[in-house]
C-alpha positions, -999 to 999 in steps of 0.1 A, spaced: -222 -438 581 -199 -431 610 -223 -446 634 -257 -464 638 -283 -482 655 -304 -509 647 -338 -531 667 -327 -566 658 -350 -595 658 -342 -628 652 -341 -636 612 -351 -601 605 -322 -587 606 -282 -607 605 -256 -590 616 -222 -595 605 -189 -570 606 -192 -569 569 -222 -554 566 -211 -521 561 -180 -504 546 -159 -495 579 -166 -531 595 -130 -541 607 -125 -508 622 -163 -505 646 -170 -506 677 -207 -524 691 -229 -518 718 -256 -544 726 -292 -534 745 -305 -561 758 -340 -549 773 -368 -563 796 -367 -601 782 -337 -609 781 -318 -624 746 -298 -649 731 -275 -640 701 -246 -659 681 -214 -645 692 -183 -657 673 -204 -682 663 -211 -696 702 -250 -695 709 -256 -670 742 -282 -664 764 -282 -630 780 -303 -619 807 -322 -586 810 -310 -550 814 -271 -560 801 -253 -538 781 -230 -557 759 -196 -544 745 -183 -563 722 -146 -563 710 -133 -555 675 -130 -588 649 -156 -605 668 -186 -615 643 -223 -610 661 -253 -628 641 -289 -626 655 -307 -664 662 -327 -669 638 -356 -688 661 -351 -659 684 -381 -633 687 -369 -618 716 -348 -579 706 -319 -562 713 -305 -532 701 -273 -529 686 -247 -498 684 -224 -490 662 -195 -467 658 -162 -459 642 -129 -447 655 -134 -416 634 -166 -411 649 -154 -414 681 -123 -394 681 -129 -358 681 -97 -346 703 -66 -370 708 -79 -376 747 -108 -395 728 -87 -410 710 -65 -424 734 -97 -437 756 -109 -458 733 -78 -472 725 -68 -482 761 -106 -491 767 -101 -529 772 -133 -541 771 -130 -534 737 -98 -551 730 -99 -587 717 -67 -599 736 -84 -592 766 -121 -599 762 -143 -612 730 -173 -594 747 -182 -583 782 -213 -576 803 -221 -546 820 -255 -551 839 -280 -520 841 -304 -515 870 -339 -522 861 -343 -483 871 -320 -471 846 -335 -489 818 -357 -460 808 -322 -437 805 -311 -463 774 -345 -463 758 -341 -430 756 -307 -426 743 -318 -454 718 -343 -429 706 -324 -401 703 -293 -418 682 -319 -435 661 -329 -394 657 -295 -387 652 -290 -411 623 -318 -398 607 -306 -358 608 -268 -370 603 -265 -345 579 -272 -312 607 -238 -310 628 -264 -310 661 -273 -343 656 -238 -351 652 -229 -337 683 -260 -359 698 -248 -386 691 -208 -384 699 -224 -372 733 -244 -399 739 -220 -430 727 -193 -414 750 -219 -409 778 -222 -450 775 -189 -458 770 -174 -435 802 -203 -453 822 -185 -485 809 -149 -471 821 -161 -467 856 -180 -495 860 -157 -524 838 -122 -509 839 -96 -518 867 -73 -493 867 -89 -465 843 -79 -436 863 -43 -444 855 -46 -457 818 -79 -437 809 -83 -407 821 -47 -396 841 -30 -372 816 -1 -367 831 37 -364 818 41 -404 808 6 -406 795 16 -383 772 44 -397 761 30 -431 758 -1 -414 737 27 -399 714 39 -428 708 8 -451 702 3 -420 677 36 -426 662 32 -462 660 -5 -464 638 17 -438 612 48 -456 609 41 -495 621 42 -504 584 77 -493 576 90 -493 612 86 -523 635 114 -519 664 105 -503 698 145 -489 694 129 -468 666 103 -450 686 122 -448 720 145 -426 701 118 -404 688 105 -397 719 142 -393 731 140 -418 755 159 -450 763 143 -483 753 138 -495 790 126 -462 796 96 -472 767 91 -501 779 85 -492 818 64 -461 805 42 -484 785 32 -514 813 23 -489 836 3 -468 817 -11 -495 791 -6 -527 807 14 -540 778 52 -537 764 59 -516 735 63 -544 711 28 -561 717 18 -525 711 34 -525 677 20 -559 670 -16 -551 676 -11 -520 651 4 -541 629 -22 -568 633 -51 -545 630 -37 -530 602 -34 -569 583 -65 -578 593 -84 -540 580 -67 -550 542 -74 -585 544 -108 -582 549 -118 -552 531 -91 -550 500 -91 -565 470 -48 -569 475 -34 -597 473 -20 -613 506 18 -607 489 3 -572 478 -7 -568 516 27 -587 530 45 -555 510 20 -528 518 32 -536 555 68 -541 552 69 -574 542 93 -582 514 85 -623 522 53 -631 522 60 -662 541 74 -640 570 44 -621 570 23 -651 568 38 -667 599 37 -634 615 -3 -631 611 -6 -670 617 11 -670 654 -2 -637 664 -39 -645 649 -44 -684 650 -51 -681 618 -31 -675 584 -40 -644 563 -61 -666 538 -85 -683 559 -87 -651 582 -97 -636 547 -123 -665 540 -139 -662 577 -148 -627 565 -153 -630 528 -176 -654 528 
């Protein structure tokens, strides 16, 4: 399923990113409600007060404490899911709450008197799930996720009126070519590449792309790229020299040192973290 929610308590319920088919490519949402919570996030024991919405980045593992009987509830969505129209598309991706670069998880605190507003959108997705299959619900729940996540835009993001939401001549450029870059990263890896299918100069790119993302063209390419590695890694059954080729990597050692400085990790014990 594209999306879903679950009440998690303690040992009754682990969560980990491999739980379910789409895991490398989700998105979470944490509800912590009246009592507060404490949770394992990338293995780090945290205590979280009351009325906190959590998001949490991509490639970052969430397990419930097992001695915990306090809940929280815990969203979860795809990029599919997610992206109806390209301007939903493009928000989430500039969203950097949700990018691990930037932030492994962050906090967003909800008055007390608003706490009723996520019990009942908790409700109504948990509906949602159940009907999946009728378009409405579908609808429901798209409405409802984005309702949360613009909420987390205004209240999180420093400068989402120029990198979110402005959809002006360069933001469209700059969309084009994050859109060119997820279909071609694995057989084309140079900004030169894209600035000249976008008819622009390279300089041109690259001042186009800090001021609307925050971030030069080739970290852009290199966090396709890297998403891409880690999506095969932990959810194929390829090889890491089968991977190393399925991305343009005729060395595997090249791709290997790539993965390692980018990640911290090489590709075979980023692949055990998630495998095992």
């Amino acid at each position: 399923m594209e999306f879903g929610i679950h009440r998690v308590v303690g040992k009754e319920y682990t969560f980990v990113r491999t739980d379910y088919p789409t895991a490398m490519r989700d998105y979470m949402l944490l509800f912590i409600p009246d009592e507060g919570c404490s949770l394992l996030i990338d293995g780090s024991l945290i205590e979280v007060e009351a009325y906190n919405l959590v998001l949490v980045a991509q490639d970052v593992q969430i397990k419930s404490n097992e001695d915990e009987i306090r809940p929280f509830f815990l969203i979860y969505f795809s990029e599919q899911f997610f992206s109806r129209t390209d301007a939903d598309k493009a928000f989430l991706q500039n969203l950097k709450s949700f990018r691990r670069q930037e932030y492994s998880y962050r906090l967003l605190p909800v008055s007390p008197q608003y706490a009723s507003y996520y019990e009942f959108i908790g409700l109504h997705l948990e509906r949602a799930k159940q009907h999946y299959d009728e378009a409405i619900y579908r609808d429901l729940a798209h409405n409802m996720i984005k309702q949360i996540m613009l909420l987390a835009a205004i209240y999180l993001e420093e400068n989402r009126s120029g990198g979110l939401l402005n959809q002006n001549a360069d933001t469209r450029l700059i969309r084009r070519f994050q859109d060119l870059v997820s279909r071609h990263v694995k057989r084309e890896k140079q900004v030169t590449y894209y600035a000249d299918a976008l008819c622009v100069s390279s300089k041109k790119l690259t001042e186009l792309s800090k001021s609307v993302l925050g971030m030069r063209p080739k970290d852009v390419i290199t966090e396709e790229l890297i998403r891409s590695a880690k999506k095969l890694l932990a959810e194929s059954s390829m090889s890491i020299k089968q991977i190393a080729w399925e991305l343009g990597y005729t060395n595997e050692n090249n791709f290997s040192s790539f993965f390692s400085k980018a990640c911290g990790a090489s590709p075979k014990a980023y692949r055990n973290r998630w495998q095992r």
